[in-house]
C-alpha positions as CSV (number, residue, x, y, z in Angstrom):
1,X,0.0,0.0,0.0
2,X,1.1,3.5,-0.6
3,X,0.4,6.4,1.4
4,X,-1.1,9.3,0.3
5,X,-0.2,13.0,0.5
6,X,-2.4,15.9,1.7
7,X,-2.3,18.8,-0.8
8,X,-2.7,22.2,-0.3
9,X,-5.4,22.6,-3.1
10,X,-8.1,19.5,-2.8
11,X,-10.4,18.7,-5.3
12,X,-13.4,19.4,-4.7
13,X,-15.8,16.8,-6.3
14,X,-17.2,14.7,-3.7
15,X,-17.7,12.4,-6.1
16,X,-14.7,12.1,-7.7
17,X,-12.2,8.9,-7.2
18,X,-10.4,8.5,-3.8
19,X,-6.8,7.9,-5.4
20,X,-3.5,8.2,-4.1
21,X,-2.0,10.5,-6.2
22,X,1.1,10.9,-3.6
23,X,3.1,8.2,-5.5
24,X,3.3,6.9,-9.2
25,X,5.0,3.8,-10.7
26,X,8.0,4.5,-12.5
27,X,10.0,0.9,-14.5
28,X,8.1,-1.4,-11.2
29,X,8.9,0.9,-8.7
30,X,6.9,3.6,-6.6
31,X,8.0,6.8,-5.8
32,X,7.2,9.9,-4.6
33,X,4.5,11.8,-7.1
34,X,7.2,14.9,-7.5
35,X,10.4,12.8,-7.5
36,X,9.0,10.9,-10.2
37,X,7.6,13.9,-12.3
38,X,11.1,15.8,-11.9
39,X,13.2,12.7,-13.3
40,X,11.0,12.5,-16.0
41,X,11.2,16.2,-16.9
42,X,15.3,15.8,-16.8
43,X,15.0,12.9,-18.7
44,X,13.0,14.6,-21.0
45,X,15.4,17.9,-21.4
46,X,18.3,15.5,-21.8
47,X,16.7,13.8,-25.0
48,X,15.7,17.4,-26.5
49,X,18.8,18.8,-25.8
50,X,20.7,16.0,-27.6
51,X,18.3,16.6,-30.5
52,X,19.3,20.4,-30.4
53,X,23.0,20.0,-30.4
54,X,22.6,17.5,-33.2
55,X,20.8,20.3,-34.8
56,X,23.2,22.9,-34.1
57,X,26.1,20.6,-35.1
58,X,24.6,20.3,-38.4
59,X,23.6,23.5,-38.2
60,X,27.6,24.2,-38.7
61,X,28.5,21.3,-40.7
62,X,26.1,22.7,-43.6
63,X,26.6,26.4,-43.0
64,X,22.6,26.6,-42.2
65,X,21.8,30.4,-42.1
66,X,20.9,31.9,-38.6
67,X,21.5,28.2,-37.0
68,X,24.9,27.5,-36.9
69,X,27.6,28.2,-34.6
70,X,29.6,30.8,-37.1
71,X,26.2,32.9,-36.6
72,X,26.0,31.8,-32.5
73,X,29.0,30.8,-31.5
74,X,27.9,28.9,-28.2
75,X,24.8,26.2,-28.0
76,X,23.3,28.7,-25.1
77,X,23.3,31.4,-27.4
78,X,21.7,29.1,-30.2
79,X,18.7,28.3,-27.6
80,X,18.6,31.9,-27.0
81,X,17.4,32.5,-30.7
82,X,14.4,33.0,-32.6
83,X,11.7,35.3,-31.3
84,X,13.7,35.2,-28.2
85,X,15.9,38.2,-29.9
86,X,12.7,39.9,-29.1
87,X,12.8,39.4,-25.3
88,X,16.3,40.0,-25.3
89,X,15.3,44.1,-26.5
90,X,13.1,43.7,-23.6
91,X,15.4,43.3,-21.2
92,X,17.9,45.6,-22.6
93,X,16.0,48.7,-23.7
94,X,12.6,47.8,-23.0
95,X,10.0,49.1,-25.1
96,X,10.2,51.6,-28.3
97,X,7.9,54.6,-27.3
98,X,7.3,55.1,-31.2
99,X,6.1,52.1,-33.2
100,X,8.6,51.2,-36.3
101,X,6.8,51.4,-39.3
102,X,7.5,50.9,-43.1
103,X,7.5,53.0,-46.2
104,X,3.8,52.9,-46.3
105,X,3.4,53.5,-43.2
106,X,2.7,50.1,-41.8
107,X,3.7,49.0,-38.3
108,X,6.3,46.5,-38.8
109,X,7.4,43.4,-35.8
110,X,8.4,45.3,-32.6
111,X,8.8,44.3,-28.9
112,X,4.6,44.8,-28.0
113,X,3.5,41.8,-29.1
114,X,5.6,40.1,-26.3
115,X,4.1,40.8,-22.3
116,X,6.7,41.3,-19.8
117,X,6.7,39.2,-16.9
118,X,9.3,36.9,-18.5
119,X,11.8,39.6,-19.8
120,X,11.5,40.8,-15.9
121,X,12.3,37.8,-14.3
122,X,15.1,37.6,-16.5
123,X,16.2,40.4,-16.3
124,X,16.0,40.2,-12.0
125,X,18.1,37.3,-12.6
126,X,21.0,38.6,-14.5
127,X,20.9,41.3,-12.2
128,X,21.0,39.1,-9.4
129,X,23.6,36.6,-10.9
130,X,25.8,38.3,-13.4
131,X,24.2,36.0,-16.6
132,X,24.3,36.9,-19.9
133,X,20.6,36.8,-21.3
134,X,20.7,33.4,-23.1
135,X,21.4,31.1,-20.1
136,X,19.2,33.3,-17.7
137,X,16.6,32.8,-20.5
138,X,16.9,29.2,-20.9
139,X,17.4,28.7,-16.9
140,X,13.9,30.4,-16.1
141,X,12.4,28.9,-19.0
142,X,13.7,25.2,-17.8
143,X,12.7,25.9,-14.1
144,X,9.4,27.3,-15.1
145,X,8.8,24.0,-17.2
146,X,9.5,21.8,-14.2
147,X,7.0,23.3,-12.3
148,X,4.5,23.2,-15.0
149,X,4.9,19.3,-14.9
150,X,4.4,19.0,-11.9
151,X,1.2,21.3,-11.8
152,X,0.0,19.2,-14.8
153,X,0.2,16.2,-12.9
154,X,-1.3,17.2,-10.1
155,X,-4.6,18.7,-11.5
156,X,-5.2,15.8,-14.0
157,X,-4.1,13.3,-10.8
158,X,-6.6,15.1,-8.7
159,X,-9.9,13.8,-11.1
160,X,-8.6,10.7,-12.8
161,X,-5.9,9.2,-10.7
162,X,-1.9,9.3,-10.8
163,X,-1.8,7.0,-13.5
164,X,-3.6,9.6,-15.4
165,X,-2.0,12.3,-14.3
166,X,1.8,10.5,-14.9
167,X,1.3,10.1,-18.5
168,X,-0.8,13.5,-18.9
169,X,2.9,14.7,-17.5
170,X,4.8,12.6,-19.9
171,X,3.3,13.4,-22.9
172,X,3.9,17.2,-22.0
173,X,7.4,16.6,-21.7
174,X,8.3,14.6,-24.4
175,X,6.2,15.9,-27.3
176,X,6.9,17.5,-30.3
177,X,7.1,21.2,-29.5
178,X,9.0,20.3,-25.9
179,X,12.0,21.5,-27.2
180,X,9.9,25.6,-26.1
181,X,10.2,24.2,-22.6
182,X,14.5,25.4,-22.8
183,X,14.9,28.1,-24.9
184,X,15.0,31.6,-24.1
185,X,11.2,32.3,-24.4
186,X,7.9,32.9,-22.3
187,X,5.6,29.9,-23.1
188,X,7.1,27.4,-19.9
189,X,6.3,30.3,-18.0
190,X,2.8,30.5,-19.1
191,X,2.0,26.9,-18.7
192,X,2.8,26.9,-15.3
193,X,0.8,30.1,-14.3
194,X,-1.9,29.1,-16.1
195,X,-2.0,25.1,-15.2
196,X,-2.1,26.3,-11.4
197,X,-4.6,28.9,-12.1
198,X,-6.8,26.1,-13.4
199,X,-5.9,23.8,-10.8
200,X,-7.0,26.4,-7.9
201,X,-10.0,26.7,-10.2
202,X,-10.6,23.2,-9.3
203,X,-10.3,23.1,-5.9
204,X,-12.3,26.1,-6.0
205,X,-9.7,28.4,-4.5
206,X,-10.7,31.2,-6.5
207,X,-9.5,33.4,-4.7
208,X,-6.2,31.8,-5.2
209,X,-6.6,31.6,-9.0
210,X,-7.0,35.6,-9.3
211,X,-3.3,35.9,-8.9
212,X,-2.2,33.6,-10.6
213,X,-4.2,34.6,-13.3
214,X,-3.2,38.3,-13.7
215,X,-0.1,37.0,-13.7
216,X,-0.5,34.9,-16.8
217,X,-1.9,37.8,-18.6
218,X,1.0,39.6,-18.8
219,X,3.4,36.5,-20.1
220,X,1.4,35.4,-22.7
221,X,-1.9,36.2,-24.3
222,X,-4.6,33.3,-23.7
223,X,-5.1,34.1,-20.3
224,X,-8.8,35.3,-21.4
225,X,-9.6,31.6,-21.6
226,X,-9.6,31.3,-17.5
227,X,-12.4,34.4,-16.9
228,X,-14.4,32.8,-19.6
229,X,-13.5,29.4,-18.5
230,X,-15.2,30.9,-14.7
231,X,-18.2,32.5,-16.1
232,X,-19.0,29.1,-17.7
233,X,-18.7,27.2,-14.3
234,X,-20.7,29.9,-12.8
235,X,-23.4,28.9,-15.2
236,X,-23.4,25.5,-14.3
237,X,-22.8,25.7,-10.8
238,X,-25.8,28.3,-10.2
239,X,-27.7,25.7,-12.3
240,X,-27.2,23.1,-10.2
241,X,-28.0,24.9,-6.8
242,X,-31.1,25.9,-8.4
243,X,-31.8,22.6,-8.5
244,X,-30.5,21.3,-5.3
245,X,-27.7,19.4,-6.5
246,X,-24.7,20.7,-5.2
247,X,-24.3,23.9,-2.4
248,X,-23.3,27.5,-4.1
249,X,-23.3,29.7,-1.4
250,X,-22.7,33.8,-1.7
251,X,-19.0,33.9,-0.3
252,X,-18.3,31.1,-3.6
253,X,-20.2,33.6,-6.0
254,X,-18.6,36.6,-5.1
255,X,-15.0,35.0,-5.3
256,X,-16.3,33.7,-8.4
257,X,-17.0,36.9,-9.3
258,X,-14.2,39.2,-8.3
259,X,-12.1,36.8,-9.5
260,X,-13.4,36.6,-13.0
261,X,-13.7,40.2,-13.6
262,X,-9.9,41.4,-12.4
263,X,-8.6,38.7,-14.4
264,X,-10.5,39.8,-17.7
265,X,-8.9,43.5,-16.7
266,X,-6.0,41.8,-16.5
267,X,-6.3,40.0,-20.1
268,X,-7.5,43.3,-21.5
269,X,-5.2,45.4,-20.4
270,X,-1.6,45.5,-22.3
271,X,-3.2,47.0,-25.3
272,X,-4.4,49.4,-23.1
273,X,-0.5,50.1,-22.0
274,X,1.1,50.2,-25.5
275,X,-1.6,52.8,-26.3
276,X,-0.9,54.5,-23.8
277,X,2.8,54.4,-24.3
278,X,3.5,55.0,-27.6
279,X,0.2,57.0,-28.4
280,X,-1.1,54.7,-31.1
281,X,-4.6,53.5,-30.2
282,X,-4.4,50.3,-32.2
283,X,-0.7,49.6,-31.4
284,X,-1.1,45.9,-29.7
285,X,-3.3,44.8,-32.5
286,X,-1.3,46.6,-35.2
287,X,1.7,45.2,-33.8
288,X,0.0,41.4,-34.0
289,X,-1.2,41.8,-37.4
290,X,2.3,42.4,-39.1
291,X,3.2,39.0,-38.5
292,X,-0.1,37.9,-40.3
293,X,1.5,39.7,-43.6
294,X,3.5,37.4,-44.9
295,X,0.5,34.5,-44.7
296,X,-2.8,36.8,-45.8
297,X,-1.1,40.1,-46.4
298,X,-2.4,43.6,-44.6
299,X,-6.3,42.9,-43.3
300,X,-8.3,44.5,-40.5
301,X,-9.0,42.4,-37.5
302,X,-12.8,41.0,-37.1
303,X,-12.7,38.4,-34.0
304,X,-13.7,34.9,-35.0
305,X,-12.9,35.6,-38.9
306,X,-8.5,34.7,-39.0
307,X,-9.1,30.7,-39.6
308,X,-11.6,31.6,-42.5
309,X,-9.7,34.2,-43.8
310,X,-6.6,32.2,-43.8
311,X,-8.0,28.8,-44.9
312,X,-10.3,30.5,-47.5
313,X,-7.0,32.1,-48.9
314,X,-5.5,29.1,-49.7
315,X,-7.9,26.3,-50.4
316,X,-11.3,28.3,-51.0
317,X,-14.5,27.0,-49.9
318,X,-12.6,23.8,-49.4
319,X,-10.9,25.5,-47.0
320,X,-13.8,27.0,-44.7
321,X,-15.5,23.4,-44.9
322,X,-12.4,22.1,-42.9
323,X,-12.7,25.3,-40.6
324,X,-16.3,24.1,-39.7
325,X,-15.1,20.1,-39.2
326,X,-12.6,21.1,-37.1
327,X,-15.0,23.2,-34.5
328,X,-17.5,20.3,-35.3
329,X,-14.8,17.5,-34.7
330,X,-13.2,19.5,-31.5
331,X,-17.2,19.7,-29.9
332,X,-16.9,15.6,-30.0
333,X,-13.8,15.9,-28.5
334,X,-14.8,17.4,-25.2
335,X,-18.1,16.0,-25.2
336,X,-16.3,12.2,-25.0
337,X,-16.9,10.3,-21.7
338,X,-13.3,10.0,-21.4
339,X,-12.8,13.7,-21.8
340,X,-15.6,14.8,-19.6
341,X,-14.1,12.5,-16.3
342,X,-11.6,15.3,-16.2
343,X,-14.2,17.6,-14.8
344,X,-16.4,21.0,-15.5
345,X,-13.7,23.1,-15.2
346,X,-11.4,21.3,-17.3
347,X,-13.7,21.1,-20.2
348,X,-15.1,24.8,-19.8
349,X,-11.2,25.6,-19.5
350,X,-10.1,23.7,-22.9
351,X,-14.0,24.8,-24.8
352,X,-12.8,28.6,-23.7
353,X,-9.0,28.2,-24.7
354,X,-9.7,26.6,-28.2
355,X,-12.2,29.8,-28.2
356,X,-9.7,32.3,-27.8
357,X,-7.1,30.6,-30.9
358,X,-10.4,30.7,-32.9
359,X,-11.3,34.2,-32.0
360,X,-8.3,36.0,-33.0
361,X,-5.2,33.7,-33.8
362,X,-4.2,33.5,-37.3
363,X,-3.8,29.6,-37.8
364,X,-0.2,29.6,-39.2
365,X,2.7,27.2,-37.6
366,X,2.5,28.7,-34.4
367,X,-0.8,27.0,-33.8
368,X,1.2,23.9,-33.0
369,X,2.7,25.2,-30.2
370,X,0.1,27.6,-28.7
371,X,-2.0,23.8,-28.1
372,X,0.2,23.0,-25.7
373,X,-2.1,24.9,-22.8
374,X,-4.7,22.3,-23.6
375,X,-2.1,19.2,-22.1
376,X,-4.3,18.3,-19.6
377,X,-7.0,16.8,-22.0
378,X,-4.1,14.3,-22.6
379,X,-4.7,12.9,-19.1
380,X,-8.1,11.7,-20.8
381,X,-8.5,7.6,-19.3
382,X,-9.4,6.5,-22.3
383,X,-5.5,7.4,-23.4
384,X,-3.9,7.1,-20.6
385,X,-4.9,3.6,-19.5
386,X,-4.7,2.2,-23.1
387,X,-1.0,0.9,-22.8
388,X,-0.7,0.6,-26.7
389,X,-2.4,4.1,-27.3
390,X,0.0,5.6,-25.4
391,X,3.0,3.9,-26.0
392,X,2.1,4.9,-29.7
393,X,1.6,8.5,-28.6
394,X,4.8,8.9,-26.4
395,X,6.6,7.3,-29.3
396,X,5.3,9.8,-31.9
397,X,5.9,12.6,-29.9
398,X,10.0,11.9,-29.1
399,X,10.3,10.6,-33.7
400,X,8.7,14.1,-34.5
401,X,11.3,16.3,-32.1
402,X,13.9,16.8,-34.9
403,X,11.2,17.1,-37.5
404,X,10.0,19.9,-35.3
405,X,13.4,21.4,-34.5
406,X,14.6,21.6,-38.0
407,X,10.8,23.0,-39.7
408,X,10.5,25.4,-37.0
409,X,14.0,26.4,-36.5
410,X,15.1,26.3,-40.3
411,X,11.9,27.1,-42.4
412,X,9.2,28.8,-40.7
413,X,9.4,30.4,-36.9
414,X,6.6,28.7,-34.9
């Protein structure tokens, strides 16, 4: 028998499954839940980073432009790459008070389309340290990724069990767009903020979430997902004390509340501050849209229209049909028994997330990696208990690293 451990943030569906989630199995052994997520994770950075210096190595060998070690001379400084040149202005200079534009008077790529939480952690850690920006980078992105883990396995272990909630964590680590968990860039940060936030959700600590919410909403955008993701529950949840199912007392509605609304100030508010800063009222969605050029050309922003007017540019009607079977074939998804043990909250969270990308993301090869919030509908049972399902998944995930690595690093920036 193993023993349990109490944890700060409970679940809170009395119905749910009483489950150790204290220990998981690990090649026949038990261990500790966090000792065993943590030498997964190192495991995991260990077989990414061994892709990467392949890839940089090659990089070299076959004078790749803007990969190989004549342009970045050490492997830190090839990790700190990318969009990451970006954070590194950040840091620097922070923020231009006039937006660059072109000769037509277009506003061209500049530093507001990234928040700044990460570039000031990174920047308190140089400080604090002496690093140069690429291993500070890559160290609070690596750190940040651990905990994520961990959080991941936790709120998936809370509703479905450790086994669950192991392989939820696994497939996290070791899938194809990882390798963002140890370069010099915000998302690892963003998972974890925004996998506790949900977790508190939960455990109904919303109170607790608030925080950790506002702080998601300036490291990446997609925090909007989580006040949604509350209103929804507050739906249901008023619903159900209507009908005397479940208690939903006044102090719960007003957290529910409060909570909901500062985060949506929260997720509304940097295009607020690079108005205000640089005197441009459109300046955060101006910004955004000059990386949509190069895929649809200059358009005005309509929420809910960027997968049509993307998909209709380059496959026609053909293409808006495939828009529709994907929301069609996504509303099976979370409607799935499997999906819907998980909880309320984790299917209003992953129906309001895959919202947001619809609303206003333009579905280029970024899309790839801004799925990753929606890991914990990998901790599904009816994956994570078929042992050939995911054996075939973990599998697939570690084969299409380097496929990754080399389209995203090489061809197109994800």
């Amino acid at each position: 028998m193993t023993a349990g451990i109490s944890s700060p943030l409970r679940p809170a569906n009395p119905a749910g499954p009483s489950v150790d989630v204290g220990h998981v199995r690990l090649f026949g052994r038990e261990v500790p839940w966090w000792a065993g997520i943590l030498g997964l994770y190192a495991a995991s950075r260990v077989v990414t980073t061994l892709f990467m210096l392949a890839l940089y190595l090659l990089a070299g060998a076959f004078h790749w432009e803007g990969g190989s070690p004549q342009s970045h001379p050490t492997f830190l400084g090839f990790a700190g790459t990318w969009d990451a040149s970006y954070y590194r202005r950040i840091v620097e200079h922070g923020y231009p008070a006039t937006l660059p534009t072109d000769a037509d008077g277009d506003v061209q790529q500049n530093e507001w389309a990234f928040l700044p939480l990460y570039p000031l952690v990174v920047r308190a850690l140089m400080a604090a340290t002496g690093l140069g920006f690429a291993p500070a980078g890559v160290l609070v992105a690596v750190l940040c990724g651990a905990a994520a883990a961990l959080v991941l396995y936790r709120l998936v272990a809370s509703r479905v069990g450790a086994v669950s909630g192991l392989w939820a964590a696994v497939f996290f680590c070791f899938g194809p767009l990882s390798f963002v968990l140890q370069i010099a860039y915000a998302e690892s940060m963003f998972f974890v903020l925004l996998f506790a936030a949900l977790w508190a959700i939960m455990a109904r600590r919303y109170w607790a979430a608030m925080p950790l919410g506002v702080a998601a909403a300036f490291t990446r955008p997609g925090e909007l997902a989580l006040p949604l993701a509350l209103g929804i529950i507050f739906v249901i949840r008023a619903l159900r004390a209507r009908r005397g199912r479940e208690e939903f007392g006044v102090r719960e509605r007003v957290a529910m509340i409060v909570s909901g609304a500062v985060t949506a100030v929260a997720g509304l508010a940097w295009p607020l501050v690079a108005a205000t800063v640089t005197g441009t009222p459109g300046a955060y969605v101006e910004t955004e849209l000059s990386w949509w050029t190069g895929f649809i050309g200059r358009v005005a922003f309509v929420p809910l229209t960027p997968w049509f007017l993307f998909t209709w540019r380059y496959a026609s009607v053909a293409g808006a049909l495939l828009v529709v079977a994907v929301i069609a074939g996504y509303a099976w998804l979370l409607n799935r028994p499997s999906i819907r043990a998980l909880g309320t909250e984790v299917v209003a969270y992953a129906s309001s997330y895959a919202l947001y990308l619809f609303a206003v993301f333009l579905p280029q090869q970024s899309l790839f990696r801004l799925l990753m919030p929606l890991a914990p509908l990998a901790g599904a049972p009816g994956l994570t208990h078929n042992v050939r399902a995911r054996r075939i998944v973990l599998v697939a995930g570690i084969a299409l690293q380097p496929v990754a690595l080399v389209l995203l690093w090489f061809i197109g920036y994800p």
